[in-house]
Structure formats: C-alpha cells, structure tokens
C-alpha positions in Angstrom: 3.2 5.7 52.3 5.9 3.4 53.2 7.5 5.2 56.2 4.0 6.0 57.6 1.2 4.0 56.3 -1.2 5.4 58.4 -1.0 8.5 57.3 -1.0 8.4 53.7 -3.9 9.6 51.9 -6.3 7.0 51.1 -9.9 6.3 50.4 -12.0 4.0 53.3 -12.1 1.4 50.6 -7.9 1.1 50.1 -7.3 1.9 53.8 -9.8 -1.6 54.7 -7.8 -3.6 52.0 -4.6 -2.4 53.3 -5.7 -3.0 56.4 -6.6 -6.5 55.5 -3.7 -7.2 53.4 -1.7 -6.4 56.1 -3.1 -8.6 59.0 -3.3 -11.2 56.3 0.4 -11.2 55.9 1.4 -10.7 59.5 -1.2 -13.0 61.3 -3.6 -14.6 59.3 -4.2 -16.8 61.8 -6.2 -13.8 63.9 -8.2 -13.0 61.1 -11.9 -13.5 61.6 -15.5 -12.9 59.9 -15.7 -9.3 61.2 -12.4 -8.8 59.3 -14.6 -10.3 55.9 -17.4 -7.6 57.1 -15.3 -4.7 57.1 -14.4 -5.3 53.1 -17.9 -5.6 52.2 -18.8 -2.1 54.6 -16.2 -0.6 52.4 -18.0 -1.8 49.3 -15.8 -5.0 48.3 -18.2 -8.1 46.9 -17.4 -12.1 47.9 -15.6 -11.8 44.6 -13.5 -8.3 45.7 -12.8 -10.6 48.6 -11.5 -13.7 47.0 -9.2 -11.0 44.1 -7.6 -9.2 47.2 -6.9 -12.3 49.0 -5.4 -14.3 46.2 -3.4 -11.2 45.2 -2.2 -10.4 48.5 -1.0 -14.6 49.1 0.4 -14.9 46.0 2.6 -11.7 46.6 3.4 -12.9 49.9 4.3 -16.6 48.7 6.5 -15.3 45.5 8.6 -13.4 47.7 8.8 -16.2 50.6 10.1 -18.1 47.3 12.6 -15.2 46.1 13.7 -14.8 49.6 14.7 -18.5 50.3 16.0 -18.7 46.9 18.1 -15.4 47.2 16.4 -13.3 44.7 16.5 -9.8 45.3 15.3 -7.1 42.9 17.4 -5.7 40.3 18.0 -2.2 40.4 16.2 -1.2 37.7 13.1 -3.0 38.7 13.4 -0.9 41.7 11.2 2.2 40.5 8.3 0.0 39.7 8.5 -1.5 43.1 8.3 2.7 44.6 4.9 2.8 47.0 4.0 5.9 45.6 3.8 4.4 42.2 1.6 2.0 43.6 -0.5 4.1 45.3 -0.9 6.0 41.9 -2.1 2.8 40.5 -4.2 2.0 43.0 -6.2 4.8 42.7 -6.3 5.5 38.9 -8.0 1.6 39.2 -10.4 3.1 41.6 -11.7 5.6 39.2 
C-alpha cells in the first residue's frame, strides 16, 4: 500500500478518507466543501468528519514535533508502524 497507494485494495469509503487524509496533509489549504461532500457520499457523518480530521492533524502535528525534535522510531516500534498492518486494522474496524 505504501509503494503504490493507488492500487492497493480498498473499500470507496477508506479510498475517500485516504484521499482526504492525504490532501489534508499535503495542501490543506486547497481543500474545499466538495472535498467534505465526498466523505459523506462515501457514508462518513459530520462526526466521521471531525474523527478523521482530528486523527489525521494530530498525526501530522506529533511527527512535525518528533521530526524537529529528532525523534525517530525505534526499531522495534517499526512493525507496528508496517502499512499493511494498518490496512489490516483499518478494515477489521470497518466490519
């Protein structure tokens, strides 16, 4: 999923908050109402809205702060950081 996002398999629902997650960490600046509109085609509520983008700032701020602090992962924290294990997750909260 890493190497080639766009081709991983994924529901409509994760692709759109991937999607989202991603333009909110590259250019959240560009992101507009229609990008809101997409999340609720894909099923997400005002309150799926607010969770993804909380989650998605807060992991982007932590690691702004680990960065500029020097703060790398340990090697053994390194598996739990794997994007397959992540996509696991991700779905097994889907069900």
């Amino acid at each position: 999923m890493k190497e080639a996002p766009d081709e991983a398999e994924l529901t409509g629902r994760m692709r759109a908050m991937l999607g989202f997650a991603r333009a909110l960490t590259k250019n959240s600046g560009a992101l507009r109402r229609g990008d809101l509109d997409k999340l609720r085609d894909v099923g997400l509520d005002d309150t799926a809205i607010v969770d993804l983008v909380a989650v998605v700032s807060y992991f982007n701020f932590i690691n702004r702060v680990a960065h500029g602090l020097g703060v790398y992962l340990d090697e053994g924290m390194k598996p739990a950081a794997d994007p397959a294990a992540l996509l696991k997750e991700m779905k097994r909260l889907e069900e």
